[in-house]
Wavefront OBJ file of the C-alpha trace (Angstrom):
o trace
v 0.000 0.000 0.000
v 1.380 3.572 -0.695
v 0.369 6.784 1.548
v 1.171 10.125 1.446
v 1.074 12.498 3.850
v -1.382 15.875 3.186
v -0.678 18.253 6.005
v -0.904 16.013 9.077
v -3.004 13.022 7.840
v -1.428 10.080 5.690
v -3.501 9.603 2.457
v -3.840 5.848 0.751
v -2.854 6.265 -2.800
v -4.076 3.743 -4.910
v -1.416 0.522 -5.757
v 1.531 -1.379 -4.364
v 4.791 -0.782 -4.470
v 8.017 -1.991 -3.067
v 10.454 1.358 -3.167
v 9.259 5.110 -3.540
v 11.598 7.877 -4.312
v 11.060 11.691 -4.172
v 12.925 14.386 -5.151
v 13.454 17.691 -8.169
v 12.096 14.831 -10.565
v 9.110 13.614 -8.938
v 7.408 10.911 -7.315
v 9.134 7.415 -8.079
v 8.623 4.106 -7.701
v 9.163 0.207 -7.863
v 6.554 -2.276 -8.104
v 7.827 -6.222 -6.557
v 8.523 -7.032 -10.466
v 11.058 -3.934 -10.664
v 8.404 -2.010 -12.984
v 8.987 1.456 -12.826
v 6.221 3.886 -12.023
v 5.617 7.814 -11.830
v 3.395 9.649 -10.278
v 1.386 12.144 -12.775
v -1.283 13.975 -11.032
v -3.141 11.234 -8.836
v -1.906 8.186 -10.908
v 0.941 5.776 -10.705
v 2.027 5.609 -14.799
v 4.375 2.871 -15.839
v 7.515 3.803 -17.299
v 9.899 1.578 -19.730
v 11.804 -0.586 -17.925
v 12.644 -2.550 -15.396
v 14.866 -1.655 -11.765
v 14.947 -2.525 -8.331
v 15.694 0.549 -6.883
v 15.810 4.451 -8.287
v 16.335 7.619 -6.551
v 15.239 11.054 -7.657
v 17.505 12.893 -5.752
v 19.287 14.665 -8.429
v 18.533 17.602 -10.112
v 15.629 16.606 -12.358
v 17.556 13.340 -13.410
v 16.557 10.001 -12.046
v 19.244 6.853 -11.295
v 18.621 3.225 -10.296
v 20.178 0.027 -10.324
v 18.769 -3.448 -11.874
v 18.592 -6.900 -9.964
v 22.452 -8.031 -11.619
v 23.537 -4.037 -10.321
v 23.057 -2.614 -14.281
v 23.568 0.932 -13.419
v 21.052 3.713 -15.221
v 20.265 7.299 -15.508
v 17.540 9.633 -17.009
v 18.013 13.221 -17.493
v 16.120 15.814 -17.374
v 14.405 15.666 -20.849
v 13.023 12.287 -19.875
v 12.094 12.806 -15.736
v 10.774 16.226 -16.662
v 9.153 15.625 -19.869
v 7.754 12.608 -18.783
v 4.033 13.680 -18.562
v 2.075 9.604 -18.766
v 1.222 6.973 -21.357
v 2.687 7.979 -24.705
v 5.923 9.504 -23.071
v 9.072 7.990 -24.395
v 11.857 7.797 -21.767
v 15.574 6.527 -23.051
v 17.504 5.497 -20.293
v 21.425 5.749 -20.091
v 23.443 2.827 -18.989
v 26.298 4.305 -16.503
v 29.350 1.781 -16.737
v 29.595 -0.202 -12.958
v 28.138 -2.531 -10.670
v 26.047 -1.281 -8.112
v 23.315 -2.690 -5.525
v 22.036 0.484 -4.219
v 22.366 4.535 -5.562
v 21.536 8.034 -4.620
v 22.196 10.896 -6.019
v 22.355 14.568 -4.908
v 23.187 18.056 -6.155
v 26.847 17.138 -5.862
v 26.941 13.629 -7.369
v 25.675 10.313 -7.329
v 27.179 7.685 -4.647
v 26.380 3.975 -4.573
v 27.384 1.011 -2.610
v 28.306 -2.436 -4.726
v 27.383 -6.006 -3.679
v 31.017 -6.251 -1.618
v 29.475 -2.294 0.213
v 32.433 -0.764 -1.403
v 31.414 2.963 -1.812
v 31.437 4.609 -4.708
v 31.176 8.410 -5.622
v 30.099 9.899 -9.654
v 30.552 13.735 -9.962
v 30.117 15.692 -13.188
v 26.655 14.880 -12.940
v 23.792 17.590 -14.469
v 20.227 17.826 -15.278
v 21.536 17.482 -19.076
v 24.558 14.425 -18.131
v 23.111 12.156 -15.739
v 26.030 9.920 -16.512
v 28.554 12.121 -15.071
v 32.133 12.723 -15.811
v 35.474 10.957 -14.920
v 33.642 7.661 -13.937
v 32.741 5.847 -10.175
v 35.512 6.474 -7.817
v 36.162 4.392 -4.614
v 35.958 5.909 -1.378
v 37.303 4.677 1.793
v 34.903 2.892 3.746
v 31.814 0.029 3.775
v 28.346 0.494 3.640
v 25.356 -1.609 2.889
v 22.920 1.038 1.535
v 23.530 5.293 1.787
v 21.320 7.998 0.873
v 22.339 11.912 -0.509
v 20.190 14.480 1.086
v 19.098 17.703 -1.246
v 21.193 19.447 0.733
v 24.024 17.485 -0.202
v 24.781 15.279 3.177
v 25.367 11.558 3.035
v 23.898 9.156 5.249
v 24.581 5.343 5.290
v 24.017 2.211 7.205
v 26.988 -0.630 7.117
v 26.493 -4.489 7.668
v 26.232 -4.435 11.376
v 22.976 -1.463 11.302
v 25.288 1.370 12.276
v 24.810 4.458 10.594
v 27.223 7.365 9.153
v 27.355 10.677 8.348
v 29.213 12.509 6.077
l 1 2 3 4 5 6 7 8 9 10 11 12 13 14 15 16 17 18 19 20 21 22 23 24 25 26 27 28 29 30 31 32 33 34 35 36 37 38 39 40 41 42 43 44 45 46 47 48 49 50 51 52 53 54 55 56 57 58 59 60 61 62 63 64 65 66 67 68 69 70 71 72 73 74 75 76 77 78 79 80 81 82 83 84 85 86 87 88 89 90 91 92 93 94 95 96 97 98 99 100 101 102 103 104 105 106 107 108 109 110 111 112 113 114 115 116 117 118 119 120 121 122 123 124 125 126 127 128 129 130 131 132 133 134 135 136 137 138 139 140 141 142 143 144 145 146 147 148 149 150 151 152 153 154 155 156 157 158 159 160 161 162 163 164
């Protein structure tokens, strides 16, 4: 079940879905079988393709991973200009291997299946895939999010969380 919150009461929305993302592009989501969804107006639309998790955290580009850790990107044109059935969206593969992403108005960071950490910069509204590649950072985590403010938050194997 999905709910939203309207002032100070949660709202049912209608459908199911496993992951939601907000952020500059929207409202996100993943269905169980890794559909893709966005929210336009009061409706959960399907989108091309298939991931496990997205974040739309950056600025008006989306990101998200696929079950083997396929790494993937829309910009702007596509989050923006996506507007319900009809829309075409043409995602961008981003070279890597990642389980989990987020992405902020600095960069993208994600975490591989080993929780190395990894760190994209370059990124835009118009180059979602950045510039100069992933680059490791010291450290292990098992999942991380980017605020919109730019701070990084993650939780390693044993539930402890960091800051950055």
């Amino acid at each position: 079940m999905i709910f939203t919150l309207y002032g100070d009461h949660w709202n049912h929305l209608p459908g199911s879905l496993k992951h939601v993302t907000v952020g500059p592009s929207g409202v996100w989501g993943t269905s169980s079988t890794n559909n893709i969804f966005k929210l336009v107006g009061a409706n959960w639309v399907q989108v091309t393709g298939q991931l496990q998790q997205i974040d739309a955290g950056g600025d008006q580009f989306m990101a998200g991973v696929s079950t083997v850790g396929s790494i993937f990107c829309l910009d702007q044109q596509n989050t923006v200009g996506f507007k319900g059935p009809g829309s075409h969206v043409s995602w961008e593969g981003i070279p890597g291997v990642l389980k989990y992403q987020s992405c902020g108005p600095l960069g993208c960071w994600g975490v591989n299946f080993n929780d190395y950490i990894f760190v994209l910069l370059g990124v835009s509204p118009q180059n979602c895939q950045g510039t100069g590649g992933w680059q490791l950072v010291d450290g292990r985590l098992s999942m991380l999010e980017v605020g919109s403010n730019g701070s990084l938050y993650g939780v390693n194997a044993a539930g402890m969380v960091f800051r950055r």
